[in-house]
N, C-alpha and C positions, 0 to 999 in steps of 0.2 A: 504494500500500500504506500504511497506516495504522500511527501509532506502537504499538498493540494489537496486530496483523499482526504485526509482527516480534518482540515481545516472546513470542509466541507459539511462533514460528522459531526464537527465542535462548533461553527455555528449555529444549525440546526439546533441542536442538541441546548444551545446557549438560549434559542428561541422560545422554548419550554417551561424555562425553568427561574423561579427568583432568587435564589437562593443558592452559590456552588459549594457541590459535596468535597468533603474532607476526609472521607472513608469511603473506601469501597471495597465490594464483597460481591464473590465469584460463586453462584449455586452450581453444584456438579449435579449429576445424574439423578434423577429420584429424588432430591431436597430442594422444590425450587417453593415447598409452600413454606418456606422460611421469608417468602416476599410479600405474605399476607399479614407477617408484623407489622410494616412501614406503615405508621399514620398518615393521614393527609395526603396518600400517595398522588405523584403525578407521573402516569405509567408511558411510555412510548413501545410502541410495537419496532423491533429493528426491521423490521421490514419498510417503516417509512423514512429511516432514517438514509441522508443520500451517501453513499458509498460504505455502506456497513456490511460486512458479510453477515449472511444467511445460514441459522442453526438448521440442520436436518434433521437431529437425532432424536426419537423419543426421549423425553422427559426434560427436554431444555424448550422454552415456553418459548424464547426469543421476543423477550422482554426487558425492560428497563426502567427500575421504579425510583423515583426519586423520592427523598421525604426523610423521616425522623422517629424513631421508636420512644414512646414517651411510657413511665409505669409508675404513678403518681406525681411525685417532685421530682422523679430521675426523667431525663431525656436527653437521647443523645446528640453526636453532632450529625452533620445535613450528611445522609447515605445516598449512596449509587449504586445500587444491586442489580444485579446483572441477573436473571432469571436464564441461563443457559449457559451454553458456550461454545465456540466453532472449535470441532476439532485438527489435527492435522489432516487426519486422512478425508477430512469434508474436500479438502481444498489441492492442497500439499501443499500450500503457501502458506510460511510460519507465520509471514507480516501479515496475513489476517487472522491467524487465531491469537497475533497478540492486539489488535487493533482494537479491540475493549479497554485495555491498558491503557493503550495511549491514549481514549478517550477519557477515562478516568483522568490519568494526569494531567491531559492538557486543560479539564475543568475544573481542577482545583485539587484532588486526593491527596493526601501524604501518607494514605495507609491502606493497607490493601488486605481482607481476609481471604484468604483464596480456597474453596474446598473440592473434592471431588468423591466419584465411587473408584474404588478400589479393589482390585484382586488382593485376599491377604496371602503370602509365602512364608512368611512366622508362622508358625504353627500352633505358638501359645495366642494367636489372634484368631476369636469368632469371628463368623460372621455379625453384624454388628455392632464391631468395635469403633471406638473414634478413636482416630490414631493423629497427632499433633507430629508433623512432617519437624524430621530435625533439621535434614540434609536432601538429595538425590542424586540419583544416577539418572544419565542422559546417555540412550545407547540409539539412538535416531540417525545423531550427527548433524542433527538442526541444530542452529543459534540464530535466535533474530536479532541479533546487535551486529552480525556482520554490515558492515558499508554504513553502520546508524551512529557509530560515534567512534572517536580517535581511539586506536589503536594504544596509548599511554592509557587512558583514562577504564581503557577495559583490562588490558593489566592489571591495575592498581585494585579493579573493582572484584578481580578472579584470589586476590587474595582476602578479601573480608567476608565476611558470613551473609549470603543471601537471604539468609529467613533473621529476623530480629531477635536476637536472645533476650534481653527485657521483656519485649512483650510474650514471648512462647513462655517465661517464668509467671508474668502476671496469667498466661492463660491457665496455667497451670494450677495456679492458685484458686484461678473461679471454677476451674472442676472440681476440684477438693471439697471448697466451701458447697458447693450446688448438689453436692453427693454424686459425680457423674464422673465414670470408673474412663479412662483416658489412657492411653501408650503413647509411647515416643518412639519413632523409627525413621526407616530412609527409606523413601520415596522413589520409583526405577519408574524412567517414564518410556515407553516403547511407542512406535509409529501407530499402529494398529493397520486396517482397521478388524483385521483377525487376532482370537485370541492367543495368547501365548501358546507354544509346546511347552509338553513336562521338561523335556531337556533344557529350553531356552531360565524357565524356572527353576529346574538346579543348579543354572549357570550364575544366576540375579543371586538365588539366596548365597552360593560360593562368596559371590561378589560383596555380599553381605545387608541383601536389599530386602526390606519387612514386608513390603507392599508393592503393586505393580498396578498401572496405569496408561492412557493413553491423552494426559493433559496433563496441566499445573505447571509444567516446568517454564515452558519458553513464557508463560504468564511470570512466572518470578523475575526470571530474567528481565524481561520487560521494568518490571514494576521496578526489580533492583535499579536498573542501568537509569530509572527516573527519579533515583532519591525515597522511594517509596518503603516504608517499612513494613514488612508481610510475615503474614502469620499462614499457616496450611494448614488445614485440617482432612484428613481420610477417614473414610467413614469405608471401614470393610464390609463390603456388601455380598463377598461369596468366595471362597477358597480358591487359588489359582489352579488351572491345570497338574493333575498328576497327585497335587495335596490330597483332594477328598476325592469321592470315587461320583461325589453328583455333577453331572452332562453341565456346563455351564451356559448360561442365557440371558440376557439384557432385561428379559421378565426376572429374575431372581436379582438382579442388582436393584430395579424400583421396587421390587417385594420388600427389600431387608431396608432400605432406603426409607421407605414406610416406615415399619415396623419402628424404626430408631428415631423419627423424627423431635417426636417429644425432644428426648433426649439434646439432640442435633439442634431443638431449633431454642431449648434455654441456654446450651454452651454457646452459641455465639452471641444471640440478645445477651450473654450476662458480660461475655468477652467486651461488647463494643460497650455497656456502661461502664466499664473498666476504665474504657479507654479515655472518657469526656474528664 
């Protein structure tokens, strides 16, 4: 996507709206009724927005709500929730599955909760689990920062921690107090849009990977390379290949995805009053 591209997205997007977001938050697969918190939403379909890529996949709404989660006296600050997401294999262009990103930043974001469904390869991880991303592996060979910024300044940025360690301790904290049982692991993000082999799975867990996926990363990337502090969240929604012996399907990732929401959708509302 081209700097025109989004200038494009970002005015549009500008025309909507009174108020710009300071947070924003990626629903993955199966969790997008976490956008039915947002008070006072004002929702845009990306379908109308002008040069936005197009979600195909079930259970990403391809939507964008704008607005503020209020729970008495607490309220938080102005949200951008992304009810979907473009994958790689939608497109094979990384600069539009990070093109949310950049519409986030360029309207204001400085924080980014990013979440997805998940294969788990841990084996002490149910299905179910919400797994707080510590690290990842990138075995694609995409990066959307090539040709986007100097060559020093991405150096500099491949030695600091891409996910925010402050805040993954405060989030850490509001699972605790909320009673909501949470892991920490690494994140292996793969092209898709087939699912893994058991072999490629004993390859990820050798590597030392908890979880397996087909997003999140080039989103961090993005969010990191704009200043943005990001939090991840995996929500394991069903055993990788080779692990359990049940047929795997996109129906059992929105099943268990369900199943957890509650859960899913007090850890991050408690995460972003955290954050105000």
């Amino acid at each position: 996507m081209t700097q025109t591209a989004l200038n494009d997205s970002l005015e549009f997007l500008r025309s909507k709206i009174t108020a710009a977001p300071t947070l924003a938050v990626v629903l993955g697969s199966g969790l997008g009724d976490f956008g039915n918190q947002v008070q006072r939403p004002t929702i845009v379909s990306t379908s109308e927005i002008p040069n936005y890529p197009a979600s195909t996949v079930q259970g990403h709404a391809g939507r964008i709500i704008f607005g503020t989660i209020e729970d008495g006296s607490r309220k938080s600050q102005q949200l951008i929730v992304f009810q979907g997401r473009v994958h790689l294999y939608e497109s094979n262009d990384v600069q539009k599955v990070v093109h949310p990103i950049r519409v986030a930043a360029g309207l204001g974001a400085k924080s980014l909760i990013v979440t997805n469904a998940a294969g788990g390869i841990n084996r002490l991880y149910d299905p179910g689990t919400l797994m707080f991303i510590q690290d990842y592996i990138n075995l694609t060979g995409e990066n959307p920062l090539i040709g986007n910024e100097s060559i020093n300044t991405i150096l500099h940025k491949r030695t600091t921690p891409a996910m925010e360690p402050a805040l993954l301790e405060k989030a850490k904290t509001v699972a605790l107090k909320n009673g909501i049982k949470t892991k920490e692991g690494i994140y292996c993000w793969t092209k898709g849009p087939t699912y893994e082999t058991a072999a490629e799975i004993r390859m990820m867990a050798t590597l030392g990977a908890d979880a397996v996926g087909m997003s999140t990363v080039p989103e961090i990337m993005a969010a990191h390379q704009s200043g943005m502090s990001v939090l991840g969240i995996s929500c394991i929604t069903n055993m990788a290949t080779g692990i359990s012996d049940t047929k795997l399907s996109h129906a059992e990732v929105t099943e268990t995805a369900n199943r957890v929401k509650t859960d899913f959708t007090t850890l991050v509302r408690e995460i972003i009053f955290s954050m105000t």
